[in-house]
C-alpha positions in Angstrom: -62.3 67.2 38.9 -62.3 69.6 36.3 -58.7 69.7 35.7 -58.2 65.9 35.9 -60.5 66.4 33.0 -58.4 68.7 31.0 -55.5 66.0 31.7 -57.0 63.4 30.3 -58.9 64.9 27.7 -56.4 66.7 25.8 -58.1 69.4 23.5 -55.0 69.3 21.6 -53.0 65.5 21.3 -50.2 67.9 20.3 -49.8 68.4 23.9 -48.7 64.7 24.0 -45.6 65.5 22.4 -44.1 67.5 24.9 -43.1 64.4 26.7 -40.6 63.6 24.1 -38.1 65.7 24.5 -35.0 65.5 27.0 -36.1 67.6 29.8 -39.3 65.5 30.8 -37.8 62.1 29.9 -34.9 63.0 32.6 -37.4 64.2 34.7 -39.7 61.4 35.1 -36.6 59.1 35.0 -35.2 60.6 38.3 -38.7 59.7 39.7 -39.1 56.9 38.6 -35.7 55.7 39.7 -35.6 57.5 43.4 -39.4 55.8 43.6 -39.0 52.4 42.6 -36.1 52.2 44.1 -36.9 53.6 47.3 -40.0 51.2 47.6 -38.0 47.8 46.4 -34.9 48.9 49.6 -37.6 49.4 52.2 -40.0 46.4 51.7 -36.9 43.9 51.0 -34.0 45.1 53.9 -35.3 48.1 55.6 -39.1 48.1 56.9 -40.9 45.1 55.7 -45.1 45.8 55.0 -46.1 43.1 57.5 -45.1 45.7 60.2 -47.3 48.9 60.8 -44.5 51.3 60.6 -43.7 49.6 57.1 -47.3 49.3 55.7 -47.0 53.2 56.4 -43.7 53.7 55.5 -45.2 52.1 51.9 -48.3 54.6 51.4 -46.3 57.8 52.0 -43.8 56.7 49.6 -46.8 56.0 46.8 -48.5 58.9 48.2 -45.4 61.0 47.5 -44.8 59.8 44.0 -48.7 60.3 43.3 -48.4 63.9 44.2 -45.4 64.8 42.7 -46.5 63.6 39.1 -50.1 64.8 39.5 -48.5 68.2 39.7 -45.6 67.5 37.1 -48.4 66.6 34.5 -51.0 69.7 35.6 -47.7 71.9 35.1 -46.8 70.4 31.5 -50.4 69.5 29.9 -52.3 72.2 31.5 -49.9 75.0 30.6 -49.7 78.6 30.9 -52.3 80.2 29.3 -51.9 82.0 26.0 -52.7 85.1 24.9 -55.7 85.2 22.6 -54.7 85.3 18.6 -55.1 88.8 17.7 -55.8 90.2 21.2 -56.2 94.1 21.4 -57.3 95.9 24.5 -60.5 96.9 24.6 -59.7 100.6 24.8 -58.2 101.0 21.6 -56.2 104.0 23.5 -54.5 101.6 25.7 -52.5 100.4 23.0 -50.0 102.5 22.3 -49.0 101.1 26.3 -48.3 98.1 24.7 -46.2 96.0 22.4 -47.3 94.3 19.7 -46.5 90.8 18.5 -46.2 90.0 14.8 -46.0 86.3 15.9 -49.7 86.5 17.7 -51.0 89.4 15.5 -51.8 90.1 18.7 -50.9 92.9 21.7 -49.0 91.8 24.6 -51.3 91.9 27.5 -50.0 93.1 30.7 -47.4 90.7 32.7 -47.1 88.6 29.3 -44.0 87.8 27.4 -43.6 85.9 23.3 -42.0 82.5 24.1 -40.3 81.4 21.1 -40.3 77.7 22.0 -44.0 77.6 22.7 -44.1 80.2 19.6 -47.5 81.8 21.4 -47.5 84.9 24.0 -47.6 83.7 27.1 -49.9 85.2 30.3 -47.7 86.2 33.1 -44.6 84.3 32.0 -42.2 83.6 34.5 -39.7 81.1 32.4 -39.8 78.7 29.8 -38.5 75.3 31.8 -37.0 72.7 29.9 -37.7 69.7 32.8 -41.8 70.4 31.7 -41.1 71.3 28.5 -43.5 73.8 28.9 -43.6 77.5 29.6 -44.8 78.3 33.7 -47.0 81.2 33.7 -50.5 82.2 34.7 -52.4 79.0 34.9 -49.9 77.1 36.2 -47.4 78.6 38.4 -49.0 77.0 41.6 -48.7 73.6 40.1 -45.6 73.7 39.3 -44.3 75.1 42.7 -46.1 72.5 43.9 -44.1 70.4 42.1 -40.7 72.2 43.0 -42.0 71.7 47.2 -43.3 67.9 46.9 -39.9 66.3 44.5 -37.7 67.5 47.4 -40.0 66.6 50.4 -40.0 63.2 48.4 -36.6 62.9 47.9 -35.8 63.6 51.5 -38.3 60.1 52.3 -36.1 58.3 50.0 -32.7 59.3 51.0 -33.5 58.5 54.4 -34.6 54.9 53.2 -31.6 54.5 50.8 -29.1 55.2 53.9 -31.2 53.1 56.2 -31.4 50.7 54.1 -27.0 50.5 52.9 -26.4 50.8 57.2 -29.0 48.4 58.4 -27.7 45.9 55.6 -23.5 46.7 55.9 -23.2 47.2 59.4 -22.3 43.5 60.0 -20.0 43.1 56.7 -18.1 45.9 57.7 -14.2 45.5 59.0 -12.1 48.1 59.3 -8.2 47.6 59.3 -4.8 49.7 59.1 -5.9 52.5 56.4 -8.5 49.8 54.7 -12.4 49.8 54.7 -13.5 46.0 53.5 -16.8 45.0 52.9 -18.2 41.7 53.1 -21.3 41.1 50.7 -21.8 37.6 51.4 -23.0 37.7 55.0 -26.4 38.3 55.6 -27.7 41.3 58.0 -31.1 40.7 58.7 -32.6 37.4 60.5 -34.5 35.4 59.0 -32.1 36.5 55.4 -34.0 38.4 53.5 -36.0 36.8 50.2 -33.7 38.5 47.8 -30.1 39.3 49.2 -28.3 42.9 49.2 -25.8 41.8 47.0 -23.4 44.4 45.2 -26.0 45.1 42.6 -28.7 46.3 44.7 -25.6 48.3 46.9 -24.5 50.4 43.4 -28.2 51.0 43.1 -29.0 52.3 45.9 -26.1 54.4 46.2 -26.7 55.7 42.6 -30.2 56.7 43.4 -29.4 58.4 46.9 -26.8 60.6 44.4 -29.5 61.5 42.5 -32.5 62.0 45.2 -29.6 64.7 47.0 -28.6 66.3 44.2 -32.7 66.7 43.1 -33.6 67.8 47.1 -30.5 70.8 46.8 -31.3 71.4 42.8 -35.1 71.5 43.1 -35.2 73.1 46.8 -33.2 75.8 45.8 -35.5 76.4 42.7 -38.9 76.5 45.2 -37.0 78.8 47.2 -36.4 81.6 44.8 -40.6 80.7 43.4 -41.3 81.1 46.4 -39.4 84.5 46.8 -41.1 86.3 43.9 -44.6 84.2 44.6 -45.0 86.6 48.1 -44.2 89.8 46.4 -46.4 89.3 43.5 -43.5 89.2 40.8 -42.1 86.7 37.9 -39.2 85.9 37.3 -39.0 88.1 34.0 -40.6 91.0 36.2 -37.6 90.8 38.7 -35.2 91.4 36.2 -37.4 94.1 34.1 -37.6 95.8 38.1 -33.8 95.7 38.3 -32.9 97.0 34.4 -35.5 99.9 35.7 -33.4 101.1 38.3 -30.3 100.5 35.8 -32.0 103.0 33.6 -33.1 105.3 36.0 -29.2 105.4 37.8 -27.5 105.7 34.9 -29.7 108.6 33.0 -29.9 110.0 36.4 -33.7 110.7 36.1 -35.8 112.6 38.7 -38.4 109.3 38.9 -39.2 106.5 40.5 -40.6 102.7 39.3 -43.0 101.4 41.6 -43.7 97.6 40.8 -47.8 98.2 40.5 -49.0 94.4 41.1 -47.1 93.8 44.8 -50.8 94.0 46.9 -48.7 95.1 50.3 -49.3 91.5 51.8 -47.2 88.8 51.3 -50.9 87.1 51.6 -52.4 88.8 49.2 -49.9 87.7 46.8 -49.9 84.6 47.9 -53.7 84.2 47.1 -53.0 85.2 43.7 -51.3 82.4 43.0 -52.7 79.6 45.0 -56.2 79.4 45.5 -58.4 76.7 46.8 -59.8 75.9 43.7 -56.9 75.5 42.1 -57.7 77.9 39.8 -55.8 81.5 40.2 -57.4 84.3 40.0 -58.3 86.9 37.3 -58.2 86.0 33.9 -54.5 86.6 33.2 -55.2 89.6 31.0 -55.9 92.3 33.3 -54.7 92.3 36.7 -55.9 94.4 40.1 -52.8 97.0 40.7 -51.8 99.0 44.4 -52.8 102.1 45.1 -51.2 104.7 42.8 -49.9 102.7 40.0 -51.5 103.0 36.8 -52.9 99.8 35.5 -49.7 100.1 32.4 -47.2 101.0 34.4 -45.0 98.1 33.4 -45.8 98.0 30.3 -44.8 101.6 29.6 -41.5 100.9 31.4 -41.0 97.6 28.9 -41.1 100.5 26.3 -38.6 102.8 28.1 -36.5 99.7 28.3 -37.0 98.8 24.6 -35.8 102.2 23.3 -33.3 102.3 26.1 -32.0 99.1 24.6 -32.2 100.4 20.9 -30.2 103.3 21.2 -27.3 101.7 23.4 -26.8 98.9 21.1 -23.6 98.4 19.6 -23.4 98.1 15.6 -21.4 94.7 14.1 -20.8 94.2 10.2 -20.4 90.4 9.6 -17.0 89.4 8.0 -17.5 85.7 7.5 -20.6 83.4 7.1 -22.1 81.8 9.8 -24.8 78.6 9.5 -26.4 79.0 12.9 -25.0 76.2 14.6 -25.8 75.6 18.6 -22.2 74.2 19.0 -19.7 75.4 15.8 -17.0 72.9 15.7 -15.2 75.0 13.2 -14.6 77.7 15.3 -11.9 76.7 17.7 -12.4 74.9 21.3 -12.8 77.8 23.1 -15.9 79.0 21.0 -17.6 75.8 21.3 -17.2 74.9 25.1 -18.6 78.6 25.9 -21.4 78.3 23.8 -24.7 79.8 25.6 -26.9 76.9 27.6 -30.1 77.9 25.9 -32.7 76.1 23.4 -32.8 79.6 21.8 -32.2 80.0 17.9 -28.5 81.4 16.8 -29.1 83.6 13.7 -28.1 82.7 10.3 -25.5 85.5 9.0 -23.8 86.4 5.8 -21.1 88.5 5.0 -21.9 92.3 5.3 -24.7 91.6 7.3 -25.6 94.1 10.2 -26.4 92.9 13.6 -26.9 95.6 16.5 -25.9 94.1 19.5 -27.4 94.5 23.1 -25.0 92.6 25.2 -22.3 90.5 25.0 -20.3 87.4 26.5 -16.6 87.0 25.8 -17.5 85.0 22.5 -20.7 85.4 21.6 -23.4 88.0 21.3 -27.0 89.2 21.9 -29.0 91.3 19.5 -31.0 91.7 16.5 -30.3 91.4 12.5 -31.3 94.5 11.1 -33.5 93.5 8.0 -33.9 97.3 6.3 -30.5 99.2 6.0 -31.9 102.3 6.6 -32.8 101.6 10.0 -29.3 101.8 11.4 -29.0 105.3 10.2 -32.4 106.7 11.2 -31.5 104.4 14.8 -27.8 106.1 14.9 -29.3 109.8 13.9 -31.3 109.4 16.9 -28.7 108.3 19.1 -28.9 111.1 22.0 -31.2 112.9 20.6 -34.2 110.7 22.2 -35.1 110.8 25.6 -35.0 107.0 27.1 -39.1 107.8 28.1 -39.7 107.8 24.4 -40.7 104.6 22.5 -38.6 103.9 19.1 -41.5 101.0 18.3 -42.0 102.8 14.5 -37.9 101.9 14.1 -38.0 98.7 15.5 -41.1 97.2 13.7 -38.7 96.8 10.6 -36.1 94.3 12.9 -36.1 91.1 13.4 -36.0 90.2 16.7 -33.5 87.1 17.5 -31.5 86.6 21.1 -28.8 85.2 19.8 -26.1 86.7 17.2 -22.7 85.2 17.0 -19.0 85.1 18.3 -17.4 88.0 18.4 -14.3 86.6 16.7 -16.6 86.4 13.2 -17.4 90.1 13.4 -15.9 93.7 13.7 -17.5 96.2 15.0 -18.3 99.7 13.0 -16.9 102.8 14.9 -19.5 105.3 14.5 
C-alpha cells in the first residue's frame, strides 16, 4: 500500500516529466499495442468470452498488462534512491576511501555511482535505462526485473493469440498452387461469421504486433537474464565491469594481490534476498552494506581509486586542432563520422583550438576522456607518469578536471608525443 502511495502521490510532479521522453513513450506503446491488440484478436476470432476457456483467456491477458505496468511505473516514479546532498561518512577517516562529488557536494557512498542524466549520485547504480527514463539502482532494481520477467511472460500470451488467431481465421482462405501462396480475405472462417470480419486490416495488425511482441520476448528476456546473472552474485552491472578492469590492472602491473568482490554473501540466496524482499522493500539503507568474511567494508571503493589513478596516468594526451560545437551527430564531418557516432544520451564536449583533452579510451572515430581545465595539470600528471604506483590515488590532480565521457573524433585532433 505504501508504495501505491508514493505512486500516486508524487512528492516531486517533476517526476511526471519523465514520461515525456522517447524511451517510455516507445515503451508503453509496445504495451499498449501487443495488449490491446491481443485482447481485440482473442474475443473477436480466437476465444470468444462466453466460453470459460475465453472469460479466462481475457483475465490473464488484463492481469498481465496490470502487472507489467504496475512494475514499469514503481521502476520509473519510484526510482533509485539518491545519495543525500552533502553526504559524508560518519567516520570522517573513512573518507579518504572515497570519492567525492562536486555535483552532490557530497561523498560517494559505497556501491553508488554520479548519473549525469539524473544529475544526482545514485545508491547502487546498475545503469541508467532509457525505456524508464530513470536510473535502476537500490530501491528499485526488483521492480524493474520484475518488469524485465513479466513483459516477456506477457508477450509470449500474446504471440500465442496473434498466431492463433491469423491460423484459426486463414486456414480456409488458403490455396496453394505451382510456386504461389493466395489468400482469400473474403471468406469467412468461423461459423456463425464473426461480428466484425478479419479483413486485411486486422491481418497487417496482427502481424505487426506479433513482430513486435517477439522481438520484445528475445530483447527483454535476454536483458532479465543477464539481471538476473549479477542479482545471484550480489553485483551491478557497473560492479561487473569495475571487477573485470580489477583483474586488467592487477594482470597487466603484474601485482602480488588479489580483489575479492566484498558484497557476494556465498549464497546465491542470500543475494537474492537482498534484492527481493517480501515487503518489497530491499534491504539496508543503500549507504552501507553487510560485506563477506574478510573484506573490508571499502574495499571497492579503494579499488575505484586504484582504477582512477590507473586511468590518469595511462591516458593519452590530444591538442585540439579545429573547433568542435558538441554536436551528438556532426554532419560536417564526413559520413563515416556521423554513422559511427556513440549510441549514448551522454554530453560530447565543447572544444576549441589548442585545447587539451587526455583521453582514456578510444573508438576508431571518436574518443573518451576528460578536458583538462588547469594547464599545469598535464605536466604535474605527465611528471608523475611511472613514478606512481597504480595503489596510489591522484584525487589532489584530478580535482582540477573536468570530468566529461565523451571527447571528439580523432580526425579533429593530434595527439602530443611526450
Amino acid at each position: 500500500m505504501g508504495t501505491f502511495c508514493s505512486i500516486i502521490k508524487f512528492e516531486n510532479l517533476q517526476e511526471l516529466k519523465r514520461l515525456c521522453h522517447w524511451g517510455p513513450i516507445i515503451a508503453l506503446g509496445v504495451i499498449a499495442i501487443c495488449s490491446t491488440m491481443a485482447m481485440i484478436d482473442s474475443v473477436l476470432w480466437y476465444w470468444p468470452l462466453h466460453t470459460t476457456g475465453g472469460s479466462v483467456n481475457f483475465i490473464m491477458l488484463i492481469n498481465w498488462t496490470v502487472m507489467i505496468l504496475y512494475n514499469y511505473f514503481n521502476a520509473m516514479f519510484i526510482g533509485p534512491g539518491f545519495v543525500p546532498l552533502g553526504w559524508k561518512p560518519e567516520n570522517t577517516q573513512d573518507s579518504m576511501y572515497l570519492q567525492y562529488c562536486k555535483v552532490c557536494q557530497a561523498y560517494k557512498a559505497p556501491r553508488s555511482h554520479h548519473c549525469r542524466k539524473c544529475n544526482r549520485c545514485v545508491m547502487k547504480m546498475d545503469h541508467h535505462c532509457p525505456w524508464i527514463n530513470n536510473c535502476c539502482g537500490y530501491q528499485n532494481h526488483a521492480s524493474f526485473t520484475l518488469f524485465l520477467l513479466l513483459a516477456p511472460l506477457g508477450c509470449i500470451h500474446a504471440a500465442f493469440i496473434f498466431v492463433m488467431t491469423m491460423y484459426t481465421q486463414l486456414y480456409n482462405r488458403l490455396s496453394f498452387g505451382w510456386n504461389t501462396v493466395k489468400i482469400d480475405m473474403s471468406a469467412a472462417r468461423r461459423d456463425p461469421a464473426p461480428i466484425v470480419p478479419f479483413g486485411l486490416a486486422a491481418f497487417a495488425a496482427t502481424l505487426f504486433a506479433l513482430g513486435l511482441a517477439l522481438g520484445t520476448t528475445i530483447a527483454v528476456g535476454m536483458l532479465f537474464f543477464i539481471q538476473m546473472k549479477i542479482i545471484l552474485r550480489n553485483k551491478t552491472s557497473i560492479e561487473s565491469w569495475i571487477e573485470e578492469k580489477a583483474k586488467d590492472r592487477i594482470q597487466y602491473y603484474q601485482l602480488d594481490e588479489i580483489f575479492v568482490f566484498p558484497y557476494d554473501m556465498g549464497s546465491r540466496w542470500k543475494n537474492f534476498k537482498q534484492v527481493f524482499t517480501w515487503s518489497g522493500v530491499p534491504e539496508g539503507d543503500g549507504l552501507e552494506w553487510p560485506i563477506r568474511e574478510g573484506c573490508h567494508q571499502y574495499s571497492l571503493t579503494i579499488e575505484q581509486l586504484k582504477q582512477k589513478a590507473d586511468k590518469r596516468v595511462r591516458s593519452v594526451r590530444y591538442k585540439v586542432i579545429e573547433d568542435y560545437s558538441g554536436a551528438f551527430c556532426p554532419l560536417n564531418r564526413g559520413i563515416k563520422t556521423f554513422f559511427t557516432s556513440p549510441c549514448t544520451e551522454e554530453p560530447r564536449i565543447q572544444l576549441q583550438i589548442g585545447e587539451i583533452i587526455l583521453a582514456t579510451r578510444g573508438l576508431r572515430y571518436w574518443l573518451y576522456g576528460d578536458k583538462v581545465l588547469d594547464d599545469s595539470f598535464v605536466e604535474e600528471l605527465f611528471l608523475f607518469k611511472g613514478k606512481i604506483s597504480p595503489g596510489y590515488s591522484l584525487e589532489t590532480l584530478g580535482a582540477r578536471l573536468m570530468p566529461v565521457i565523451l571527447a571528439t573524433w580523432k580526425a579533429d585532433i593530434w595527439r602530443i608525443t611526450v
